[in-house]
C-alpha positions in Angstrom: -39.2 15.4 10.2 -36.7 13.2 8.3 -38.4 10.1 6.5 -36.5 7.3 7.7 -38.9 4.8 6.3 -37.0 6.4 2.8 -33.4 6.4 3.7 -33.6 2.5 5.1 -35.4 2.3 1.2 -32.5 4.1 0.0 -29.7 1.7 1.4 -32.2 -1.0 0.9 -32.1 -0.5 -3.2 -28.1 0.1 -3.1 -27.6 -3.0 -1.1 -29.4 -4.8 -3.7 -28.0 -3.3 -6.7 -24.8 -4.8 -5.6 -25.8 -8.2 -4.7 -27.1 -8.3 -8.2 -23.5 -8.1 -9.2 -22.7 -11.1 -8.2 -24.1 -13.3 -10.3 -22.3 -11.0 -13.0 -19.1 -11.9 -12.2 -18.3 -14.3 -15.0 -15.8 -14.7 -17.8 -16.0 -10.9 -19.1 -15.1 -10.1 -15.1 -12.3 -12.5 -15.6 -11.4 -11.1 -18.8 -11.3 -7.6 -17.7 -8.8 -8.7 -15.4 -6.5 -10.3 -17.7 -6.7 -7.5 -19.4 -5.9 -5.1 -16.5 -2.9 -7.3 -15.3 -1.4 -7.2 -18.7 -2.0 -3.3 -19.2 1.8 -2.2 -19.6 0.8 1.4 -19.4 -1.0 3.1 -17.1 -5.3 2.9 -16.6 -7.1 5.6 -18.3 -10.4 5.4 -15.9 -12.9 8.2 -18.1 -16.8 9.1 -17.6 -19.1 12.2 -17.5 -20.8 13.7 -14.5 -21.4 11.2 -11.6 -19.9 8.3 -13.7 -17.2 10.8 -13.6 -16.8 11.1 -10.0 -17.2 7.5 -9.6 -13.9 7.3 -12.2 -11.9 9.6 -9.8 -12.5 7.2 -7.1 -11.7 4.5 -9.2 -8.6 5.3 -10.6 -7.1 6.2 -6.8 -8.2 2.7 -6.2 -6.3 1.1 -8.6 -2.9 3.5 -7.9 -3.2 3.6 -4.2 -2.4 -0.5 -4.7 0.0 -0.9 -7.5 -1.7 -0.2 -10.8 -0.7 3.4 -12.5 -4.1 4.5 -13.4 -5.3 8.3 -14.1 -8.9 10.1 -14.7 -9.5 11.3 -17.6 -12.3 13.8 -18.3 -14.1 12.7 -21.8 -14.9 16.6 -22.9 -11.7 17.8 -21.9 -9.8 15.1 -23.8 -11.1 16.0 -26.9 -10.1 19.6 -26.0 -6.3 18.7 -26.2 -6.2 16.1 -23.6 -6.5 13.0 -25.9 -2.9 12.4 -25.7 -2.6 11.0 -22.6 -3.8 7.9 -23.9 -1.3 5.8 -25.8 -0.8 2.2 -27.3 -0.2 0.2 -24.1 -2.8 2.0 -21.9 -6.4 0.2 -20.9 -9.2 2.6 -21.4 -11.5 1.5 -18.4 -14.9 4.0 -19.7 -17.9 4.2 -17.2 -20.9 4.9 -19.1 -24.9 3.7 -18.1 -26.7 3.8 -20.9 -23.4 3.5 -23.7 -24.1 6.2 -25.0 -22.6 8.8 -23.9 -21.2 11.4 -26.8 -18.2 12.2 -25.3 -17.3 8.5 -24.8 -18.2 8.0 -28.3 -15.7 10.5 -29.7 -12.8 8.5 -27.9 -13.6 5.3 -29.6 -11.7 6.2 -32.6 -8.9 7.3 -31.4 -8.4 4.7 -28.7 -8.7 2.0 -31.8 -6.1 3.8 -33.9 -3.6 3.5 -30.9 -4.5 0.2 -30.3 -5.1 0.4 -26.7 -7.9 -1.9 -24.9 -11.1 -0.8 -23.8 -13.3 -2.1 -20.8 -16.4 -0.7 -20.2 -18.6 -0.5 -17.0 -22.4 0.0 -18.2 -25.9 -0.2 -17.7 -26.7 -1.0 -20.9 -24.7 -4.2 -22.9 -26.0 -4.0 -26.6 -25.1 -0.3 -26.4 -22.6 1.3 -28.8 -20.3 1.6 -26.1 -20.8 -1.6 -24.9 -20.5 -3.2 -28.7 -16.8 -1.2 -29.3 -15.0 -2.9 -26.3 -13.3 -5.3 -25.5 -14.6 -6.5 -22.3 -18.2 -4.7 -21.2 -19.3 -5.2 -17.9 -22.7 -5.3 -17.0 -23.5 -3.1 -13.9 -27.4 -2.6 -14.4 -29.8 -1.8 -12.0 -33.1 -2.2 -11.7 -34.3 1.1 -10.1 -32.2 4.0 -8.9 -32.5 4.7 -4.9 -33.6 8.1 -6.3 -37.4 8.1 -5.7 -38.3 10.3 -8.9 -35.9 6.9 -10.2 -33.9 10.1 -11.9 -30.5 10.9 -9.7 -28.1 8.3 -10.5 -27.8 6.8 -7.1 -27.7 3.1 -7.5 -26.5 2.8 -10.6 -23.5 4.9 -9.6 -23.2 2.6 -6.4 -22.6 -0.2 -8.6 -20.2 0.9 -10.5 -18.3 1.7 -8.1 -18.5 -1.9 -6.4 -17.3 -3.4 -9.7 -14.3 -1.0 -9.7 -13.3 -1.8 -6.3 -13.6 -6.1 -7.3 -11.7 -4.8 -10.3 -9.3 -3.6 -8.7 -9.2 -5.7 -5.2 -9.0 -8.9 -8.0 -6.1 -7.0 -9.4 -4.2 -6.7 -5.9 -4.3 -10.4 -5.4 -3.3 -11.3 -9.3 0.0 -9.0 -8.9 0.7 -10.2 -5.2 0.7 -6.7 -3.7 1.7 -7.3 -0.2 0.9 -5.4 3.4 5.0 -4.0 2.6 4.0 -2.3 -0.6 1.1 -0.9 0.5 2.8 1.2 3.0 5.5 1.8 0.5 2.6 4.1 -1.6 1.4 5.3 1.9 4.4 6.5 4.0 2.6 9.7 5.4 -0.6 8.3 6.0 -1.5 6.1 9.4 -2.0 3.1 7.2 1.7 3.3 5.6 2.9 3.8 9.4 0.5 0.9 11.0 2.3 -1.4 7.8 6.0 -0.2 8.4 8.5 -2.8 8.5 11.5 -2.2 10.9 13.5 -2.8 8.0 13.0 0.3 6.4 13.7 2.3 9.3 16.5 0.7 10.8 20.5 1.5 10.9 22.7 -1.4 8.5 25.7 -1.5 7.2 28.1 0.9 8.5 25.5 2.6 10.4 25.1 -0.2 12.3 27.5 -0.3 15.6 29.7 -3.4 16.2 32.4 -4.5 17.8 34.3 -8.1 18.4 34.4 -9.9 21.5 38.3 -9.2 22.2 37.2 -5.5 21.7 39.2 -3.0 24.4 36.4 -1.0 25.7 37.7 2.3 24.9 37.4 1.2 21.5 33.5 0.0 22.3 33.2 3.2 24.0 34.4 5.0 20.6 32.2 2.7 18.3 29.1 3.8 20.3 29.9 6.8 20.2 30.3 7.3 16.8 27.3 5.4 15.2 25.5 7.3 17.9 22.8 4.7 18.9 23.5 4.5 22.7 24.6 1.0 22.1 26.6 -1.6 20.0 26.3 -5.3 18.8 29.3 -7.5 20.3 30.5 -10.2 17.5 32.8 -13.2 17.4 35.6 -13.8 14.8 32.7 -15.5 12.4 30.3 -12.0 12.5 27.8 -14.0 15.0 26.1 -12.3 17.3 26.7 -13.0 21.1 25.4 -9.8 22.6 25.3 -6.2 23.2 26.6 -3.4 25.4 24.1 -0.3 26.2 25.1 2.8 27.5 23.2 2.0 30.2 25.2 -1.2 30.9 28.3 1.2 31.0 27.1 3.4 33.6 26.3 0.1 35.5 29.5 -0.9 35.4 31.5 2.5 35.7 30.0 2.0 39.6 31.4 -1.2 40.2 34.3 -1.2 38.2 37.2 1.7 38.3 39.6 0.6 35.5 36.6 -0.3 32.8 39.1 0.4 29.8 40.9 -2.2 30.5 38.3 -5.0 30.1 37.1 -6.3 26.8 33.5 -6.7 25.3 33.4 -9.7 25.6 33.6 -9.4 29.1 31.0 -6.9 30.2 28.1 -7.4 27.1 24.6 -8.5 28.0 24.1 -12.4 26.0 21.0 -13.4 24.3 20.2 -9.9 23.2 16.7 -9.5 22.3 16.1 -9.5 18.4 13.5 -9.2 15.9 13.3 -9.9 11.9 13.4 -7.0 9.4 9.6 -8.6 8.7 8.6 -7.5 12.4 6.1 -4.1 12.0 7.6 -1.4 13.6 4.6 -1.0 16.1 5.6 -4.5 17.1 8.6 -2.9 17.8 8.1 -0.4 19.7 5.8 -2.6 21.3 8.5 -4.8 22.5 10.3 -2.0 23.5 8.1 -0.2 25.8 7.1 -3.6 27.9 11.1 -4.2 27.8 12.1 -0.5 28.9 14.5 -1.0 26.2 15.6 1.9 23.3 16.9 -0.1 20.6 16.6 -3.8 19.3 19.4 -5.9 17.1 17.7 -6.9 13.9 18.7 -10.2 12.7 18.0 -12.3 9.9 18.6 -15.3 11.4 19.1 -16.3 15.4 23.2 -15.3 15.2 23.2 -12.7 11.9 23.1 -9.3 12.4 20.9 -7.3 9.8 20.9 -4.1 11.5 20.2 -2.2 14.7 16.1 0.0 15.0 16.3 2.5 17.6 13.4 4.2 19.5 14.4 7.7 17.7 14.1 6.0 14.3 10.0 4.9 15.4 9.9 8.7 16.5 11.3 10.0 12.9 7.9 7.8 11.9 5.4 9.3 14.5 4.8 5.9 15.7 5.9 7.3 19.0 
């Protein structure tokens, strides 16, 4: 039978190897930061084995929100791969005791090109530690592992302290909800994020006619831009309402000459409207309980922006 008594021990000792992080997070975290935030190159995240792994993770942390990082694999980069690394780059090295060879062989190199080292470590007066410019202490007192052998723990924490690197980092550059789905446009994050002002028709993709429009003319403009519907305008570009195609068909049952009237004279006021800002789920949201296929997108009450369609949320698989 499975020892839970030893897996609840397990999560126990990782749960307390982080919150004996906390206290850690001091000037060197701060500086780290700084350091980080200035970095006009991309992060070089590098360690061996597990600390390895944890780098990996690490390093698609910091470019899944803004910061161009990379993983860099200490034995290969000595192998040729060592140029990767240039002047502007921050060397972020994950290492527990600090003494890891391979590490060690990057030190000189990564002085000569002048780029800034941080290191993540269990052990602060190692060499490691003493070569950097920032070291971070991420020391445990036991590893979950009970032979205390299989880096468990101490891999735990290192990975904490990379995540409040780089979720410290998110909020110091002002990455936003926007750009987040900007780096995530096929996942269900980027589409949950979407604004409808990257999906929707402006410009002259964007149907609109004046008030004193004939309505073959309406007719023509909706059918060209193809959206099943058209903005109606006064002299000054306001917007006063909109025709829909269903509106047409409305009025092609009441009404036999329908060209000669004028949009002005047949458009639905108060259109409903929504900011480029609005999410796109909103959106669709909005129209679903309206049994509506398209919304005008303004960026004030009377200022057209653009035109989102029900196809366009399709296109994003939001539908």
């Amino acid at each position: 039978m499975a020892d839970l008594a030893l897996a609840r021990k397990v999560l126990q000792t990782e749960a307390n190897a982080i919150l004996a992080l906390v206290s850690r997070v001091d000037g060197r975290f701060e500086r780290a930061v700084d350091l980080l935030l200035g970095c006009r190159g991309r992060v070089i995240v590098a360690g061996m084995g597990k600390s390895g792994i944890i780098c990996r993770k690490i390093a698609a942390t910091f470019s899944s929100t803004g910061t161009p990082a990379l993983f860099l694999h200490p034995a290969e980069a000595i192998h040729g791969d060592l140029g990767v690394v240039q002047g502007d780059d921050v060397v972020v090295a994950l290492s527990y005791s600090g003494e890891t060879a391979e590490l060690l062989r990057l030190l000189e190199t990564i002085r000569r090109l002048g780029a800034k080292l941080i290191v993540v470590t269990g052990e602060p007066d190692s060499t490691l530690a003493r070569a950097a410019d920032v070291a971070i202490d991420c020391s445990v007192t036991e590893e979950a592992c009970p032979l205390n052998l299989v880096p468990t723990a101490s891999t735990t924490a290192a990975l904490a302290i990379g995540d409040a690197l780089a979720m410290t980092l998110l909020v110091a550059k002002g990455f936003r909800e926007e750009d987040f789905a900007r780096l995530h446009p096929g996942g269900e994050l980027g589409r949950r994020l979407m604004r409808v002002e990257h999906v929707m028709h402006e410009g002259d993709s964007c149907p609109v006619v004046r008030t004193d429009a004939l309505m073959r003319d309406v007719i023509y403009e909706m059918s060209r831009k193809g959206l099943g519907m058209t903005c109606v305008v006064d002299a000054g570009a306001a917007l006063l309402g909109i025709i829909t195609d269903g509106d047409l068909r409305r009025l092609m049952e009441r009404v036999d000459a329908i060209l000669d009237l004028r949009a002005g004279d047949v458009m639905t006021r108060s259109p409903v409207t929504v900011s480029p800002t609005t999410l796109a789920a909103e959106a669709l949201n909005i129209m679903e309980e309206r049994k509506i296929t398209s919304l005008v997108v303004t960026n004030d009450p009377d200022r057209i922006a653009g035109v989102v369609h029900l196809h366009d949320l399709w296109r994003t698989e939001l539908v």
